[in-house]
TITOR-133667 format. One record per residue (C-alpha): residue number from 1; x negated, y negated, z negated; residue in one letter. Coordinates in Angstrom, 2 decimals. Example, Ala and Ser with C-alpha at 12.3 -4.5 7.8 and 13.67 -1.06 7.14 Angstrom:
# TITOR-133667
{1; {-12.30; 4.50; -7.80}; "A"}
{2; {-13.67; 1.06; -7.14}; "S"}
***
This chain:
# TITOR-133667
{1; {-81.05; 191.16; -95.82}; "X"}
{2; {-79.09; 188.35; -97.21}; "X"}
{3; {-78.39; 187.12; -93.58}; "X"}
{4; {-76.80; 190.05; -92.48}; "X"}
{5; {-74.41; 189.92; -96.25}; "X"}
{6; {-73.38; 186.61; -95.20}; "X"}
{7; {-72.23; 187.28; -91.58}; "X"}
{8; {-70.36; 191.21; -92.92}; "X"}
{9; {-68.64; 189.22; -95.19}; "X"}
{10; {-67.70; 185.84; -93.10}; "X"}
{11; {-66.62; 187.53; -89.96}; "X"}
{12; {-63.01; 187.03; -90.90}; "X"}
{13; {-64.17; 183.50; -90.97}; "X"}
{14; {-65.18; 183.29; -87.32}; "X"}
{15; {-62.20; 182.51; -85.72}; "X"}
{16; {-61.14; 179.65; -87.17}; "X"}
{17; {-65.15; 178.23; -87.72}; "X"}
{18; {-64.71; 178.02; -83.43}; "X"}
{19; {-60.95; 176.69; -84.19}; "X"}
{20; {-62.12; 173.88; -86.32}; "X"}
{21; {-65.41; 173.01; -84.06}; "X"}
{22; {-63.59; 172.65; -81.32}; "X"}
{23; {-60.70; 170.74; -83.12}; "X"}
{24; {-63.73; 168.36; -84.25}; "X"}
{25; {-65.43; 168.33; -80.91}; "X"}
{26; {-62.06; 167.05; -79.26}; "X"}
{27; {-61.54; 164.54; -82.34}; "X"}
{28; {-65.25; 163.05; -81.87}; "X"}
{29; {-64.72; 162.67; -77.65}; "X"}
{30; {-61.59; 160.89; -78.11}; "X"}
{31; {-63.07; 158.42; -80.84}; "X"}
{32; {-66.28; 157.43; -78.74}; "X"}
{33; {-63.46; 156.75; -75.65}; "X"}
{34; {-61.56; 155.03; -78.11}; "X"}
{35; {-64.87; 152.84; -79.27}; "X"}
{36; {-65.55; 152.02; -75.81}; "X"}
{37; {-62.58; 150.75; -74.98}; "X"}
{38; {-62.61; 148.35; -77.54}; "X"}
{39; {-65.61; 147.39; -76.77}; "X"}
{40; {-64.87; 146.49; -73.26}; "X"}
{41; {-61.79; 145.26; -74.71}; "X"}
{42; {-63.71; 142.96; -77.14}; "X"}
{43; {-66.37; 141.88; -74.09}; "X"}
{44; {-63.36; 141.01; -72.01}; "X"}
{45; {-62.46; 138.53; -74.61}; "X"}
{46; {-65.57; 136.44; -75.19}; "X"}
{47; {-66.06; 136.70; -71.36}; "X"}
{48; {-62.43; 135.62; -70.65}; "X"}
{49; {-61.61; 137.73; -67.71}; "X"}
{50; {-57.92; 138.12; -68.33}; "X"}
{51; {-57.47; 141.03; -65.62}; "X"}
{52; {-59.74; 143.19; -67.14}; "X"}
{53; {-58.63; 142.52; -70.38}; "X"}
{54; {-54.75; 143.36; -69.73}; "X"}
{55; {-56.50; 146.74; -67.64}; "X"}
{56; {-58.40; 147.89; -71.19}; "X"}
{57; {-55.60; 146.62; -73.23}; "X"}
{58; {-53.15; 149.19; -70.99}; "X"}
{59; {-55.56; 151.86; -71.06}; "X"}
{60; {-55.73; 151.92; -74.65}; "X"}
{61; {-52.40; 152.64; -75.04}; "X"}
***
């Protein structure tokens, strides 16, 4: 009963809920890509491999 209140009065809602989870889904893909990269970024450092470092450091940006 109080289910079916919740989604007659939210359905105006609907819309932008998908807007925003999909905003947030796109925000959380691009910061793991970013985290990787400076991780391989950082591991390029203490392993001093200067090519690989210059490729992650252009990638980044």
């Amino acid at each position: 009963m109080a289910f079916k209140w919740i989604i007659k009065q939210s359905k105006s809602q609907i819309p932008a809920l998908i807007i925003v989870t999909l905003i947030n889904g796109i925000y959380a893909f691009f910061s793991v890509a970013f985290a990787l990269l400076c991780r391989g970024i950082i591991d390029c450092a203490v392993s001093h491999e200067k090519q690989a470092l210059i490729c992650y450091g252009t990638a980044m940006f």
